[in-house]
N, C-alpha and C positions, 0 to 999 in steps of 0.2 A: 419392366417398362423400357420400351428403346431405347427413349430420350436418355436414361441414366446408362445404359449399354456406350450411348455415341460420348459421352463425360469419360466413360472410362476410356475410352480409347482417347480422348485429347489428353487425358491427363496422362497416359504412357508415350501418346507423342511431344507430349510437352508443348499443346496447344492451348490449352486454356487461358484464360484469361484470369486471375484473381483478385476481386477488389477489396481495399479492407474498409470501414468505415470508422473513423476515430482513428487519431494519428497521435496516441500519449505512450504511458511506459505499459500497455498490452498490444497495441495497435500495431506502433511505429517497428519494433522489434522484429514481432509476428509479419510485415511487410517486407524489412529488412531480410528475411530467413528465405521465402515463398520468394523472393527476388533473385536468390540466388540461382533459381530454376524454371519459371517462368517468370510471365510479364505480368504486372503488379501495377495497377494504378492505386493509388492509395488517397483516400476521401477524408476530409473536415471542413466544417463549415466556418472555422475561424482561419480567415484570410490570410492574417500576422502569421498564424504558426503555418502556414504552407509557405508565406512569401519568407520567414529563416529557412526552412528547410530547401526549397529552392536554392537558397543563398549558402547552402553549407554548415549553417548553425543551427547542429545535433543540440537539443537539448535537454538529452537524457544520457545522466551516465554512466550507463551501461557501453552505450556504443558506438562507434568509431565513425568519424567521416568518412574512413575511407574505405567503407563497408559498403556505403550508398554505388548501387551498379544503375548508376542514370539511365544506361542502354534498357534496361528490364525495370524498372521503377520511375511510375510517371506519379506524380502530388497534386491534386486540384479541388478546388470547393465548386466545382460544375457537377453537381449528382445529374445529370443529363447521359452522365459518361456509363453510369449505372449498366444502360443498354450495355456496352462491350464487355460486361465481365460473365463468363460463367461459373463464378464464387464468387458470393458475396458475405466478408466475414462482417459481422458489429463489432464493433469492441470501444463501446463509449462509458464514458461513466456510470454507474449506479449510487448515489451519494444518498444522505436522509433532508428530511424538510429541518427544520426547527421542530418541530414538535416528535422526531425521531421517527415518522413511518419514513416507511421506502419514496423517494422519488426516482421512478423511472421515466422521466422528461423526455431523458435525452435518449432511450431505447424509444420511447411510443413516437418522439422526432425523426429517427434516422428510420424508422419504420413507413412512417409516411412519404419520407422523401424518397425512398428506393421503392416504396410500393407504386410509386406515381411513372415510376421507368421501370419496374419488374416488367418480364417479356418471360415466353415461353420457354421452358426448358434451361431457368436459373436454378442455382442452390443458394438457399441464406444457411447461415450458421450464427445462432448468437453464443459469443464469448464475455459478455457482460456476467460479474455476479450475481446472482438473482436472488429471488427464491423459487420452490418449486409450484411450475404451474405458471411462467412467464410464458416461456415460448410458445405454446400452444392457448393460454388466454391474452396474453395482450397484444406479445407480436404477429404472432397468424392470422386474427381477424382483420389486422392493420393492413397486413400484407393483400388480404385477398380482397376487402374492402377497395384500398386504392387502386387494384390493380385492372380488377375483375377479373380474375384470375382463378384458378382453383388448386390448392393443393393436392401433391399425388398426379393430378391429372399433369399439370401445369408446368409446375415447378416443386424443389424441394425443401426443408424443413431440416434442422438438427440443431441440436445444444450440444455445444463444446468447454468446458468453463476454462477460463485460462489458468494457467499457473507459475506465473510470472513472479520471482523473487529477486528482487533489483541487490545488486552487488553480490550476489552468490554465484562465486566462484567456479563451486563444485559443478551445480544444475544450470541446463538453460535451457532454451526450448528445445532445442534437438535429443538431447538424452535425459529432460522429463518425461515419465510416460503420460498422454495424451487421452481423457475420459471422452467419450463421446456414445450419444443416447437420442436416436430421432425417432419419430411416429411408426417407423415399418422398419425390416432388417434391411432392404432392398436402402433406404437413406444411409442408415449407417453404413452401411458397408460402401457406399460411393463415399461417404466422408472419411472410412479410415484410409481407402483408396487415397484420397489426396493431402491426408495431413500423414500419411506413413511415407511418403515423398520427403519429407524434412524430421518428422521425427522417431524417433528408434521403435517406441515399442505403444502402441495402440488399447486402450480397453474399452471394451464394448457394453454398452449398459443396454439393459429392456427399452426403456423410452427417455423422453427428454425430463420427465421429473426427476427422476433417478439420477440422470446426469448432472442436473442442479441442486438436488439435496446433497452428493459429496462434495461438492465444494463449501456449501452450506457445511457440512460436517466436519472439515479439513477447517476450518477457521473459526468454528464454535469451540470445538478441542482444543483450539489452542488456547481462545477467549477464559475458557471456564478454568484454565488449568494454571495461565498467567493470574488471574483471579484468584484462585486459590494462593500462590505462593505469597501475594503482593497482602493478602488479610494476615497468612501467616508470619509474613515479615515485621505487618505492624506490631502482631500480638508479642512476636519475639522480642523484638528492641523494646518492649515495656519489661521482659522478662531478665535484659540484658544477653541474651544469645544472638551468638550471630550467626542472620540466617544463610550465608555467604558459605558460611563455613558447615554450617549443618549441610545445606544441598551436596558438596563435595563430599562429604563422608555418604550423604544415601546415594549419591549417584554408584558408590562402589558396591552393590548390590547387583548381582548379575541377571536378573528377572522381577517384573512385577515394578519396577519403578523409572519414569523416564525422567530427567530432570528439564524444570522451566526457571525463567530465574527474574525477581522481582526487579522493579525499573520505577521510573513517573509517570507511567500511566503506558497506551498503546497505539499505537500510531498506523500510517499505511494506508494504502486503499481498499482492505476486507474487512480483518478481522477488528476494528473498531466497529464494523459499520453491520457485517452478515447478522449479529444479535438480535440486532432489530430487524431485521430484514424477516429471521422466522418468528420471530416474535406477533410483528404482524400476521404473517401468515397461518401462523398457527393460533388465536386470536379468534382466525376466520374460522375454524374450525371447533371450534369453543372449547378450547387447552387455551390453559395461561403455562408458561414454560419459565416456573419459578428460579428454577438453578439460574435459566441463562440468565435471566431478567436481572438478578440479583450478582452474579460475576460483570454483567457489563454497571453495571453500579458501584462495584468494587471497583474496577477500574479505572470508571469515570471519573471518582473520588482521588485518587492515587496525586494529582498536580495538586488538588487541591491540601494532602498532605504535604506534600514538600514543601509550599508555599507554608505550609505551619511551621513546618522546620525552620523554616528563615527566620518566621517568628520567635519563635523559640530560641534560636540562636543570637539573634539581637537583643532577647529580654537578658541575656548575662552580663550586657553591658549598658541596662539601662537604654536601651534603643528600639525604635519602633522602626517598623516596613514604612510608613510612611514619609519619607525624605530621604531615607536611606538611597547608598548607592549600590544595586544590584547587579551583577553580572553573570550572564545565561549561560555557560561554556557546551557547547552545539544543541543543534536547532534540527538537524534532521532526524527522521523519526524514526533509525538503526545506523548502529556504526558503518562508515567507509564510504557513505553514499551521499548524494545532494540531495536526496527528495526528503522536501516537510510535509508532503501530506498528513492531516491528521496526527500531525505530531504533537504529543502532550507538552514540548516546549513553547509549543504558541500558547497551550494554554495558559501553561506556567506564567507566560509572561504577560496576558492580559488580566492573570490576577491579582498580579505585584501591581501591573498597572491602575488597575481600581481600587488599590489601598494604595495608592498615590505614591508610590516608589519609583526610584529613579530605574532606568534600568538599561542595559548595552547589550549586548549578545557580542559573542566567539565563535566562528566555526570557521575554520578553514576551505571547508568545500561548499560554502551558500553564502553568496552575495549579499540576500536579503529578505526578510521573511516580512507575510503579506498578514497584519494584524487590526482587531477591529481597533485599535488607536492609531490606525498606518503602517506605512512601513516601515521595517528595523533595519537597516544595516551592516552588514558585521564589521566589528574593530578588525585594523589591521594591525596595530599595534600590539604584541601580547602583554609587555611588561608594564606599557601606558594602563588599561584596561586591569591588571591587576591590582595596578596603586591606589588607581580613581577607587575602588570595588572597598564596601565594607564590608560583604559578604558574596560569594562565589558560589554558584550552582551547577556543579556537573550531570548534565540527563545526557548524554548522547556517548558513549563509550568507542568514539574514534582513537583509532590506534595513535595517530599520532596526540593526542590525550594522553595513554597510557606511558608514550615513550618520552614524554616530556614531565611527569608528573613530578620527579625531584626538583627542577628546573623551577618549574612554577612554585615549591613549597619553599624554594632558595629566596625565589624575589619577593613572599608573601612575609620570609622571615626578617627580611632588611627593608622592609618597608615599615614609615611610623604609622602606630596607633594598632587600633587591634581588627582580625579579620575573622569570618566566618567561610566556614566550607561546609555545603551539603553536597554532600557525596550519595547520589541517587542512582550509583550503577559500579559500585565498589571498584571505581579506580584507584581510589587509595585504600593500600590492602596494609596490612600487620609491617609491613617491611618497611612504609614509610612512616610509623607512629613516631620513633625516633626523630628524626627528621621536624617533626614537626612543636614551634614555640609553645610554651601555656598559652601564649596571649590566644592561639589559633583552636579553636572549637571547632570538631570532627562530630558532623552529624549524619548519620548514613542510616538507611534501611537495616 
């Protein structure tokens, strides 16, 4: 096809244009990078987050203000502009309804709004998690519907899945490798063309199903497998082992075992949410897909045991969850980072909430968390919020947690009356049992 011939040549002159659509923790980044070398208009339809980012206020943190290259990155919620790009990435949410199927809203939304300005001789790319069988059923028909348009002839088509792991150090986008899988090779290889411009190392799949079943598969495996350790953790601490200390000793086997490690529950924007995603899909095809169905119920359950543990910890002192004062110590849903998506401590805390407990939240890096009782605030005070606290719950294993945990078991010891600890992410390991009064109940996975 020419039209893909004259792409490759702007993308060697460094003419294109790239727009991205969804400006969050896939979007914004993926913008950030593609700006470093071309020009980048970058698309959402909520007005607030364009008029912060306008104004400087990153809010995601991963990344820097002063990464933003204004000259090559222009922000706007005018999909009109659609016309100037010759890339157009998606990268919107995929979340579930209430009753756990997929809602792709906000895919078959941004599909419409850029199929109503698609023009001749674009590329889409969607980067949304899916399942397999989106991009060619829901967004292509979308596409060519508004546009009147025809794929291949027209314009082009690919799935890219993102792989975005917010506070990881190690990986980012430039040296993750990069899956991609469209309708013909003649698409992919225009798409490895301009995402091997930013990142290292490229793989090419048959078509776009393919390319959304491993992402689909990269975040089941982790589903089934955190599921697994978090049943075997229960089963353990009935058995009195600890399973902290069992994974340590099998991780020193040098093949055939990788270790996962039990928490309250899983948090993030995939792998809470892909279960269902092929669950439905698969469903369609008349497989019920028991493992998964069953590890994302393990999991589900998991806040809802800690929130036992509390119970349980208050029954030794003749005390109920109910009037009790509870305190959340972090809210983000992995260490080092601000994001609470899907994190099992919102849940946590809207269970405490419905058996009528009092409750505060701790985290140093989140202002405040968005819950169906309101908003939470974090304490700013740490040793105020220990005193208030008749019981203490650690889910979030931020470093500074670990580097303060003597500190915290100091003020727990000189405070009156008696406290509880559920330790839901083994930051109090064997080293601090000394440390810690009778009066003080150690309840951990």
């Amino acid at each position: 096809m020419k039209w893909i011939k004259n792409l490759k040549i702007k993308i060697k002159d460094k003419k294109v244009i790239i727009g991205i659509v969804g400006l969050g923790y896939v979007g914004l980044p993926l913008a950030f990078s593609f700006s470093e070398k071309f020009k980048v208009i970058g698309f959402d339809d909520n007005k607030e987050k364009i008029k912060k980012l306008k104004s400087g206020n990153i809010y995601i943190y991963d990344l820097d203000n002063n990464k933003i290259n204004n000259d090559y990155l222009g922000l706007t919620d005018n999909f009109e502009k659609i016309e100037e790009c010759d890339f157009i990435i998606i990268c919107v949410p995929t979340p579930l309804k209430m009753d756990k199927t997929p809602d792709l809203s906000f895919v078959e939304n941004s599909a419409s709004l850029i199929g109503k300005h698609l023009r001749k001789q674009q590329f889409v790319i969607l980067e949304s998690t899916t399942y397999p069988g989106t991009t060619n059923e829901i967004l292509l028909p979308i596409l060519e519907k508004e546009s009147n348009l025809k794929v291949e002839r027209d314009f082009g088509i690919a799935y890219s899945p993102e792989r975005i792991d917010p506070g990881n150090k190690k990986f980012n986008i430039n040296n993750t490798p990069k899956v991609i899988g469209s309708i013909n090779s003649e698409f992919c290889d225009i798409a490895e063309v301009l995402y091997g411009e930013i990142i290292n190392e490229i793989v090419k799949v048959s078509n776009c199903e393919t390319a959304e079943a491993v992402k689909i598969l990269e975040n089941v495996f982790r589903n089934v497998n955190i599921a697994l350790i978090n049943e075997l953790a229960i089963i353990f601490r009935e058995m009195k082992i600890d399973i902290w200390e069992t994974i340590e000793a099998a991780k020193t086997k040098p093949y055939g075992f990788m270790p996962f490690y039990p928490g309250p529950g899983i948090g993030g924007h995939c792998i809470p949410l892909d279960p269902y995603y092929i669950s439905y899909r698969a469903k369609q095809f008349g497989f019920i897909p028991r493992l998964i169905q069953t590890a994302g119920e393990i999991n589900d359950y998991m806040p809802i045991h800690i929130v036992n543990l509390v119970q349980s910890g208050l029954d030794k002192f003749d005390k109920n969850i109910r009037g009790s004062n509870i305190a959340i110590f972090g809210i983000a849903y992995k260490p080092d980072i601000a994001d609470t998506r899907e994190s099992p401590s919102i849940k946590i805390i809207e269970e405490l909430k419905r058996r009528n407990a009092k409750v505060k939240i701790y985290d140093p890096l989140v202002k405040y968390v968005d819950t169906e009782f309101g908003k939470l605030y974090s304490e700013e005070k740490i040793e105020e919020i220990i005193k208030w606290a008749n019981c203490i719950v650690f889910t979030t294993a931020h470093k500074i947690f670990k580097d303060n945990i003597k500190k915290y078991i100091d003020i727990i010891n000189k405070k009156e009356g008696n406290s509880i600890i559920v330790d839901s992410i083994n930051i109090i390991n064997k080293r601090c049992f000394i440390n810690i009064n009778k009066s003080i109940i150690l309840k951990s996975l």
